[in-house]
N, C-alpha and C positions, 0 to 999 in steps of 0.2 A: 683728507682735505678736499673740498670738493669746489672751491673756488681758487681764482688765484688774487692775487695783490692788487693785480688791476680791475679783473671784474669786482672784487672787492669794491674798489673804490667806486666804478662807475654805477656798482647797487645804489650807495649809499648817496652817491648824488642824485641817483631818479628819485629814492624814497624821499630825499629833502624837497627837492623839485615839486612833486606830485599832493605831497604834505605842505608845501609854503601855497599853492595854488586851490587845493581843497581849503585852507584856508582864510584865505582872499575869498573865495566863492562864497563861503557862511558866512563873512561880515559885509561881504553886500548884498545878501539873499532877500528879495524882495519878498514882504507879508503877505500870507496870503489871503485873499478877502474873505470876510466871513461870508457872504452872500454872492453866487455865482453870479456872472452878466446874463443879460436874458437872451435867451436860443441854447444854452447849455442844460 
């Protein structure tokens, strides 16, 4: 066994954590423009 009970538990709340935040990030992900601004 290479974890215990607790770090068991505490993986699996980062991975919820890190996965409900990735998330939220993609459904508010601003489009990006097809045409740069100019000086780019």
């Amino acid at each position: 066994e290479h974890f215990s009970d607790n770090e068991i538990a505490e993986l699996s709340y980062a991975i919820a954590a890190i996965k409900g935040w990735n998330m939220l990030n993609i459904s508010l992900r601003n489009p990006i423009p097809e045409i740069p601004p100019a000086g780019f």
